[in-house]
Steps between C-alpha positions, in 0.01 A plus 500: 500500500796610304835273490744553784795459311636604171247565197272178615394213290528515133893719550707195310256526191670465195523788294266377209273325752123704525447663828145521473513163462650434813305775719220317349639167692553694798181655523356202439668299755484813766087457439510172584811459776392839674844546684443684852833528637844539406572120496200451309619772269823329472353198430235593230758685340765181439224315402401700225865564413522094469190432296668788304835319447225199410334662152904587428597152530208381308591754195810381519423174484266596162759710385767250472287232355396729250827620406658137495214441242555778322887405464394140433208558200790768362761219482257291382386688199875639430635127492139392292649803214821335512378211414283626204799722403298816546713635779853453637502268829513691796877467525598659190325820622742781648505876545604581181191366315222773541250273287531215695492680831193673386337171380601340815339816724169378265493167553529576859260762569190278309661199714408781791137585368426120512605388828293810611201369332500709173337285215677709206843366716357142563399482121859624406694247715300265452546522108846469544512220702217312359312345813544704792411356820541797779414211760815294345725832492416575840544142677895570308535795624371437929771208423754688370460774790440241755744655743375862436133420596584264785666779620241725486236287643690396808493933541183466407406285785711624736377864482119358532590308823657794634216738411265228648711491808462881552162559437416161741777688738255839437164276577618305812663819686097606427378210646757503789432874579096443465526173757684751756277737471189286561701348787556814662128600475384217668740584803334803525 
């Protein structure tokens, strides 16, 4: 049954978002909601838009702890050089100096490969820094972004009661329709 209005479910993906990936969601919940009618259509189709908007939120939520430990590993290992003398503190840096821009973009992108799990970017930070506790860097950093995440978890929540409340809306207007229909047979 093809969407009554517009280009369906999946029309406010992102540009860089995979649409395989999300016909793959759709087929997967059409398989198992079945939709029959129009309303059911409807229905299947906004929940599979919201556990959509779900997996973004998520990423999101991933994405900004990881780049909030990226920043904070970075400033640690900058202000760490400082101290040893081997690099200029963070706030001497400016657009006119190429080397430490360049040296900055380094420190950065290994700070990257090891919140991401690369050892050769763990190893490298974690020379730096001496002891590197990711567990310690990331309790900081959920603390530091309380408001952020809160944020994003009352969405969070929100979006999964209201994608509970559809697909419960989808089930009892099932139920409701089956009951009549045995009703009406028994008339008969």
């Amino acid at each position: 049954m093809a969407s009554l209005i517009g280009e369906g479910p999946g029309q406010y993906l992102l540009f860089w978002e995979a649409r395989a990936s999300f016909d793959g969601l759709k087929a997967a919940f059409d398989q198992e909601l079945r939709p029959t009618d129009p309303i059911e259509r409807m229905w299947a189709d906004e929940i599979v838009d919201l556990e959509w908007d779900l997996h973004r939120m998520r990423r999101t939520r991933r994405t900004v702890v990881e780049n909030a430990l990226v920043e904070r590993l970075t400033q640690r290992v900058v202000m760490m050089n400082a101290v040893i003398g081997s690099l200029r503190p963070v706030s001497d840096y400016s657009a006119h100096s190429a080397d430490a821009g360049i040296e900055l973009a380094s420190i950065k992108h290994q700070a990257r490969k090891c919140v991401l799990g690369d050892p050769a970017g763990h190893q490298y930070i974690g020379d730096r820094l001496g002891v590197l506790k990711m567990e310690d860097e990331l309790q900081f950093v959920q603390a530091e972004q309380t408001e952020v995440l809160a944020s994003l978890e009352y969405s969070i929540h929100a979006t999964s009661r209201l994608r509970d409340a559809v697909l419960a809306r989808l089930y009892g207007r099932r139920n409701l329709i089956a009951d009549n229909r045995a009703v009406s047979g028994q008339i008969r």
